[in-house]
C-alpha positions in Angstrom: -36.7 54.8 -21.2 -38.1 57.5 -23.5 -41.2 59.5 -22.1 -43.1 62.8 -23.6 -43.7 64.7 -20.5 -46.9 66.5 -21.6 -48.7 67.3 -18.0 -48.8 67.4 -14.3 -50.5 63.5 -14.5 -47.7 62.6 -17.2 -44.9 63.9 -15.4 -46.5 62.5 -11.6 -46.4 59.1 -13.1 -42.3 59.8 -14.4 -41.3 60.7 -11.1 -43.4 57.4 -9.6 -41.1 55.7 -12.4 -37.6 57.0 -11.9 -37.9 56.3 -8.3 -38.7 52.5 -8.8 -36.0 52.5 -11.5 -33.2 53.9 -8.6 -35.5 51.1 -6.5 -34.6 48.5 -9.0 -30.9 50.1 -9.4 -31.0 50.6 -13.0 -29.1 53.5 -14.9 -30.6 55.6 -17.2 -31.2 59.2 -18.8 -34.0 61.1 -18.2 -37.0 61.3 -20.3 -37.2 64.4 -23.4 -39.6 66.4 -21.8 -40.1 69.3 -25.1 -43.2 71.3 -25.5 -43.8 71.9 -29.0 -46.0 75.3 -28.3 -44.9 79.0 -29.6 -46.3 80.2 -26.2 -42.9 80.5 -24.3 -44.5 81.1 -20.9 -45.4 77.8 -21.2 -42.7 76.2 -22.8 -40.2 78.0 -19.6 -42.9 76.6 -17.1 -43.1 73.6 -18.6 -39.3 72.6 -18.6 -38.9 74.3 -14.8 -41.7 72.0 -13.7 -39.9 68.8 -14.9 -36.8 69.9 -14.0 -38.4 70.2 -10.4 -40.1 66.9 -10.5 -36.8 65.3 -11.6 -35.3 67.0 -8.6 -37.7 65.5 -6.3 -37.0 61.8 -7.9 -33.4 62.7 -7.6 -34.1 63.5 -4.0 -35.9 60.4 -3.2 -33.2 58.4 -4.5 -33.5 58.0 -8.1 -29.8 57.7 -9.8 -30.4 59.7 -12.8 -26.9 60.1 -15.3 -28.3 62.8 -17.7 -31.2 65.1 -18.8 -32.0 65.8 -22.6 -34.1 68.1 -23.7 -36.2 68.1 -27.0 -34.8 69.3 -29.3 -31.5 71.6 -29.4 -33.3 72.8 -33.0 -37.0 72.8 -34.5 -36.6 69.7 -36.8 -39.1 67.4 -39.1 -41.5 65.5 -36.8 -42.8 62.6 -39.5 -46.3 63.1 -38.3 -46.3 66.8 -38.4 -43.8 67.8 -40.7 -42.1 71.2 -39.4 -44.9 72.4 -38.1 -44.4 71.0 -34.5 -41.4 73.7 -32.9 -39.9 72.5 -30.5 -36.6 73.6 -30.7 -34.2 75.5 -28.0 -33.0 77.0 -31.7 -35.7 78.0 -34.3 -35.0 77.2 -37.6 -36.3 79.9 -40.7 -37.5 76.2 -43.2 -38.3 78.9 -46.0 -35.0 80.8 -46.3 -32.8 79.1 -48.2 -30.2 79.3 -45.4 -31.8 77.8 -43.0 -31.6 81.0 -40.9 -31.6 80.1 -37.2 -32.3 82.5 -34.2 -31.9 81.6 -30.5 -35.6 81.0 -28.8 -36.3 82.9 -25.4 -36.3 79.0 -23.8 -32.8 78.6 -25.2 -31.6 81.7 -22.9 -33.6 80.3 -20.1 -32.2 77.2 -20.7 -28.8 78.5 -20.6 -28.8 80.0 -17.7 -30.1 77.1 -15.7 -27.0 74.7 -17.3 -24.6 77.7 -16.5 -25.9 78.5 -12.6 -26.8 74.5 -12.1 -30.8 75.3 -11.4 -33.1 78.0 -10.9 -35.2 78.7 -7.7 -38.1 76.7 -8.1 -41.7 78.2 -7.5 -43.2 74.3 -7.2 -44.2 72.5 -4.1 -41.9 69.8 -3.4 
């Protein structure tokens, strides 16, 4: 199962899905949730809110294996091109090295991997 989480609706009807899927007892990942914005407020409150609404699946007995996010580096989206970045990573297209620089969202990131969460300002 493959989902772009884009909103509070979006990611409502994820959480409504993952816990029929632990219903059901099937295995899977979770969906890419990715913002593809340069405003990294958003992109950090983006990723903590589905992080907290896979925690509440999690908690209501979904059996979520693994959580990806999109993407590790800004890439070529076939509809877009490269102008869509949502990478952890950002990639420099015009230098002819490819020059890549760690994104504020990659640190956040990080640090929620390394300390296993974050404290979570959303309601469960």
């Amino acid at each position: 199962m493959v989902l772009a989480i884009l909103d509070a609706k979006t990611r409502e009807s994820t959480r409504q899905a993952l816990h029929w899927q632990a219903f059901l007892s099937l295995r899977h990942g979770e969906p890419e949730p990715g913002a593809a914005s340069t405003d990294e407020d958003f992109r950090e409150r983006d990723l903590k809110e589905n992080l907290a609404a896979l925690h509440r699946a999690i908690a209501k007995g979904a059996d979520v294996r693994g959580f990806y996010y999109w993407s590790l580096l800004d890439n070529f989206e076939w509809q877009f091109g490269y102008s869509k970045k949502f990478g952890l990573v950002g990639v420099d297209f015009d230098s002819n090295n490819l020059r890549r620089r760690m994104k504020p969202l990659g640190r956040v990131y990080s640090q929620i991997s390394r300390e296993n969460g974050f404290v979570s300002a959303f309601p469960d």
